[in-house]
N, C-alpha and C positions, 0 to 999 in steps of 0.2 A: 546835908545828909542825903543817901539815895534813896529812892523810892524803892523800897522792898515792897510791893505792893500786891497780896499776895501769898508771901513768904512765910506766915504766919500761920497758913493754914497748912503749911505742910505737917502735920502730927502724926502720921501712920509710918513707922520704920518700916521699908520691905527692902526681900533679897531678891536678885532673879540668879533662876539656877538654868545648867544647861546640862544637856541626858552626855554623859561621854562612856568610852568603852570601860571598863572595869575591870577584875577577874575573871580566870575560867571558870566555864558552867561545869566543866568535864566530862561533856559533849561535843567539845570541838567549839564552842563559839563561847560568849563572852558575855555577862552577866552587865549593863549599861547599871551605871549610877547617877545621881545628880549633885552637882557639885557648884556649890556657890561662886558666881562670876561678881556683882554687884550687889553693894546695898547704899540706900540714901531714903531720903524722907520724901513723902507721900500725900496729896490731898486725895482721899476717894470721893464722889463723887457719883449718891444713885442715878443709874438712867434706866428712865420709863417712857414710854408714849411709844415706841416701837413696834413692829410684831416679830420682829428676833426677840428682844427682850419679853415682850409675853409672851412667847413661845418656849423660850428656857424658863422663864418664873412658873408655868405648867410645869415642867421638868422638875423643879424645886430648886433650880438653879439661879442663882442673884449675877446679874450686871453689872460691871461697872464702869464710868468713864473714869483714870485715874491720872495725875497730873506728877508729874516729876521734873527736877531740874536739866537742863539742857547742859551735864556736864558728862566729862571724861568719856567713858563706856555708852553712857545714853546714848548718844547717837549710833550706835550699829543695833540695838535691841532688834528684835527681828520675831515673827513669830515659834520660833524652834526654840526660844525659852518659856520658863514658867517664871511668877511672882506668888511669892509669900508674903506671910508678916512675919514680921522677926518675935512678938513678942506677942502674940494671941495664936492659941490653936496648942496644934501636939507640941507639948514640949518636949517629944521625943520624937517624933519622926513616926513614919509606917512601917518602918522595916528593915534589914542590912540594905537594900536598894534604894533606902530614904529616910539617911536618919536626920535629916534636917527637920527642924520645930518649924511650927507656924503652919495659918492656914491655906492652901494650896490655890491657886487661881491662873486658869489659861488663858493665856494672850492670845485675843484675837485679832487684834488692830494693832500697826503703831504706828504717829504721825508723829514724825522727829521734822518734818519740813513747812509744819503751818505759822510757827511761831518761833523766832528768834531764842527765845528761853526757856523753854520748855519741849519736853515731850510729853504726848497724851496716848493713853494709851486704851483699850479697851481691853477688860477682863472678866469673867466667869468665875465662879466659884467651881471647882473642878471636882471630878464624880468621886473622887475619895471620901471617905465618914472624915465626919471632922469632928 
């Protein structure tokens, strides 16, 4: 058998969405949406002892380091997406510019090159009400 060693902890569904153009505003430009590129399973992971992370935790803002598989899509993640959960938060979204559920979290980091199977990634919980 292989060692899925690990693997087990992955239990958090999320999605990551990317901003693209949309409809007109009918002012000449173009209303951006976010639109689901990726989903796969999750280990989060608190991170404390920093003074980024105390310094958003003032903020009211939570850290996290989060752990995903090293497949398909992972590897281009980039900062210019966001990550949700698929399955906690708004089950409906904020708005015609975000009707995607789940709770909202900005990418700060991503290391797709420290480890063969995995990507890590660094996230925030982002300024929207949840």
């Amino acid at each position: 058998m292989k060692n899925r060693a690990g693997a087990g902890r992955l239990k958090e569904l999320v999605a990551f969405d990317r901003r693209v153009p949309g409809h007109p505003d009918g002012l000449g430009g173009t209303i951006d949406v976010w639109t689901e590129i990726r989903t796969c399973r999750a280990e989060f992971m608190f991170m404390r002892g920093s003074e980024s992370v105390d310094a958003a935790r003032l903020q009211g803002r939570s850290v996290f380091r989060v752990r995903i598989r090293k497949l398909g899509t992972a590897r281009s993640l980039a900062q210019n997406v966001r990550m949700r959960t698929v399955k906690r938060g708004l089950p409906e979204g904020l708005d015609d510019q975000d009707p995607l559920p789940g709770v909202r979290y900005n990418v700060l980091e991503v290391d797709a090159i420290s480890d063969s199977k995995w990507v890590f990634l660094s996230v925030e919980t982002s300024e929207h009400p949840i």
